[in-house]
C-alpha positions in Angstrom: -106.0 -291.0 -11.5 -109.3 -290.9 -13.3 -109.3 -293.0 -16.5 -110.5 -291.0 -20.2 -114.1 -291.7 -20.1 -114.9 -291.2 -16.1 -113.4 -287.5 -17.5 -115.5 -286.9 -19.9 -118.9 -288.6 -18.3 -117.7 -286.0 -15.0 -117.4 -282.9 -16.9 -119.4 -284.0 -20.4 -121.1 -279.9 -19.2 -118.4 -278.4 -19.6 -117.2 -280.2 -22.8 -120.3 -279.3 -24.5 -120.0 -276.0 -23.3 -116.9 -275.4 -24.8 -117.9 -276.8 -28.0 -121.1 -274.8 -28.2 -118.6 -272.0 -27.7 -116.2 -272.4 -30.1 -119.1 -273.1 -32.9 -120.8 -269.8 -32.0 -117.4 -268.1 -32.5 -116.9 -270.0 -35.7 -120.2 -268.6 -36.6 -120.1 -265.2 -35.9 -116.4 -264.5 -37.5 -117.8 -266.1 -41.0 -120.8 -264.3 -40.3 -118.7 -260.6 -39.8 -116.4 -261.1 -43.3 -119.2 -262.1 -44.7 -120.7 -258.4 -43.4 -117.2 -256.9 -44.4 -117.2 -257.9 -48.1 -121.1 -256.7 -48.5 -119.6 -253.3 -46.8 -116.9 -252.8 -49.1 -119.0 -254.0 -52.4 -121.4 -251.1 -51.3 -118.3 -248.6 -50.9 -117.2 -249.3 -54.3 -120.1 -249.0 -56.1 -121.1 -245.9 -54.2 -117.6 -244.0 -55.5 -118.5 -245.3 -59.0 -122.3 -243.9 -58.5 -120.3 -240.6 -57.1 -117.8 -240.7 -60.4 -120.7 -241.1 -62.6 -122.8 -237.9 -60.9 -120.1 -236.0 -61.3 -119.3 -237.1 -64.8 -123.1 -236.6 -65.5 -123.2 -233.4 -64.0 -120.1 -232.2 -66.2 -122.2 -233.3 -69.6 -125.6 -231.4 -68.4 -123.8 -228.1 -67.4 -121.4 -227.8 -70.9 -125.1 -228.9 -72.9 -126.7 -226.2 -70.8 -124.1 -223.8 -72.0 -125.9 -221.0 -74.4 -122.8 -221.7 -76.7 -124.0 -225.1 -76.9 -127.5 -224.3 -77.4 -126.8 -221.9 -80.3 -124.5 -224.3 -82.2 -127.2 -227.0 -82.2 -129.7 -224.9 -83.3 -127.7 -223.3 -86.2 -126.1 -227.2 -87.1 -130.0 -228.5 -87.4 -130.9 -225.8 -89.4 -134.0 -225.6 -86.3 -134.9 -221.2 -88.0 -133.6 -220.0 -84.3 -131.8 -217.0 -84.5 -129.3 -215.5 -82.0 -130.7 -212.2 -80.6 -128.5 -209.2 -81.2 -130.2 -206.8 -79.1 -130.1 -206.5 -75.6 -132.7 -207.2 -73.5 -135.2 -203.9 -72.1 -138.4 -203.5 -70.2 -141.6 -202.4 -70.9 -142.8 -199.2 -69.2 -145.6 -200.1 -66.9 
């Protein structure tokens, strides 16, 4: 029967093997949750950038809206008047 330290002086290789194993494990698991939390930070704040598009969007179409237009232009007193007749070419 080998005694502790003819063990380890015989297979000290393999030992350090191991260790440098379980050390590059250790390392590369922190190192992927680490990756995972960035990855989900970016997913939320990309469905708030989407909410607020959309939510941008909403506010630019109903200010583009010729009801919209002609309220503010009658509320500021801006001389704009609405036109009553329809539009028609001119003969070439």
């Amino acid at each position: 029967m080998q005694s502790v330290p003819d063990f380890i002086h015989n297979n000290i290789w393999l030992l350090l093997e191991i260790l440098a194993c379980v050390i590059f494990y250790i390392g590369n698991r922190y190192a992927y949750q680490r990756d995972q939390a960035y990855a989900e930070r970016l997913r939320r704040e990309l469905v708030d950038m989407e909410y607020q598009t959309l939510n941008t969007t909403s506010d630019v179409s109903a200010k583009s809206k010729p009801s919209y237009i002609e309220n503010v232009a009658t509320r500021n007193g801006s001389g704009l008047q609405p036109v009553t007749e329809p539009p028609y070419r001119l003969p070439k």
